[in-house]
C-alpha positions as CSV (number, residue, x, y, z in Angstrom):
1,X,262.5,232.9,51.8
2,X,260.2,236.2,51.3
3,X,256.9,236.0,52.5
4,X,254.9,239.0,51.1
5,X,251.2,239.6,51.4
6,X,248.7,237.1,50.7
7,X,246.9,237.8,47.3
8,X,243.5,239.2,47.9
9,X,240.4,236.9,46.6
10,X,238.7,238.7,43.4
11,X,235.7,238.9,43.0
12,X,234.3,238.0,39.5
13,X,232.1,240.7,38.6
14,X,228.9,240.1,36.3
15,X,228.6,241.6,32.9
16,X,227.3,245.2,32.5
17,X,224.7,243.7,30.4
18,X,223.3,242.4,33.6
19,X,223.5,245.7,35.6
20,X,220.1,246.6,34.3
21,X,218.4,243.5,35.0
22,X,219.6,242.0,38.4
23,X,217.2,244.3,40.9
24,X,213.6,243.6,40.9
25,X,212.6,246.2,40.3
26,X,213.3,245.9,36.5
27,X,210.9,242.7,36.7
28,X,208.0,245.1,38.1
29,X,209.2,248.1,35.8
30,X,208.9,245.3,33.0
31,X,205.3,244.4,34.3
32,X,203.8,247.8,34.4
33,X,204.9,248.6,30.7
34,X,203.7,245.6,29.4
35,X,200.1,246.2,30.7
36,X,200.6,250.0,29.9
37,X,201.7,248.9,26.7
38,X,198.9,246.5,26.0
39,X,195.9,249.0,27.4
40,X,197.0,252.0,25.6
41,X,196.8,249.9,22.3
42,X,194.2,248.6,22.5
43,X,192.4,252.1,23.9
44,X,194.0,253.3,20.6
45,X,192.6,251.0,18.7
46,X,188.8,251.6,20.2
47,X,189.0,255.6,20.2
48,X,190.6,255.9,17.0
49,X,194.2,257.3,18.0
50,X,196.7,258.1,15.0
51,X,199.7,255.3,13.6
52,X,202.0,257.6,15.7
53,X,200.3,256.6,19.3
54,X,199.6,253.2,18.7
55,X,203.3,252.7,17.9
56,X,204.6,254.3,20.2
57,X,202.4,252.6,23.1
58,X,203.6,249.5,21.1
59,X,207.1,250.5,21.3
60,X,206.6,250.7,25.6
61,X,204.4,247.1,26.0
62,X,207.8,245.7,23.8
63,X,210.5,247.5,25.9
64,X,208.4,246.5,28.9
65,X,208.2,242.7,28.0
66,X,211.9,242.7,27.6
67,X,212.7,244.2,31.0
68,X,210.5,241.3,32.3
69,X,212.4,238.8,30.1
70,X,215.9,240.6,31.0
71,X,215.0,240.1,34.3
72,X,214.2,236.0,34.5
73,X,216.8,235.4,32.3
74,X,219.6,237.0,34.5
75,X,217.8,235.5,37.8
76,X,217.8,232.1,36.6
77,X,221.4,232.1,35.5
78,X,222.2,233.1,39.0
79,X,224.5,231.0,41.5
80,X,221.7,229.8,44.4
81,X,221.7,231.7,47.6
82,X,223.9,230.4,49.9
83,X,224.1,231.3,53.5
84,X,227.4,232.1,54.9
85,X,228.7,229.7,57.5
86,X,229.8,231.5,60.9
């Protein structure tokens, strides 16, 4: 009988599409350019600003909102925390 090493456990690794969106600090990233998004539209909008700013302050509330949304989406499909037992 041969008796070799065990085989190790793996380890199933997430998808890189959720390497961008599983720290919190994505969710607070998110937050900050949706409200930097939203203010610097609408201060646009009140001072008179050209197409080219109020699209492109646009462009960060939108990236911003879907850091926010990357974020809870990937958290919620999480496994629950677990504490190891000893």
């Amino acid at each position: 009988m041969q008796q070799g090493n065990p085989q190790p456990r793996r380890r199933r690794q997430a998808p890189i599409t959720y390497a961008p969106f599983a720290n919190h600090r994505a969710l607070l990233l998110g937050i900050l350019g949706t409200v930097a998004g939203v203010v610097g539209t609408v201060d646009g909008f009140s001072t008179g600003a050209g197409v080219l700013e109020i699209l492109g302050f646009i462009g960060i509330g939108i990236l911003g909102l879907a850091l926010a949304v990357g974020y809870i989406v990937v958290v919620s499909k999480r496994p629950p925390y677990r504490a190891r037992r000893r």
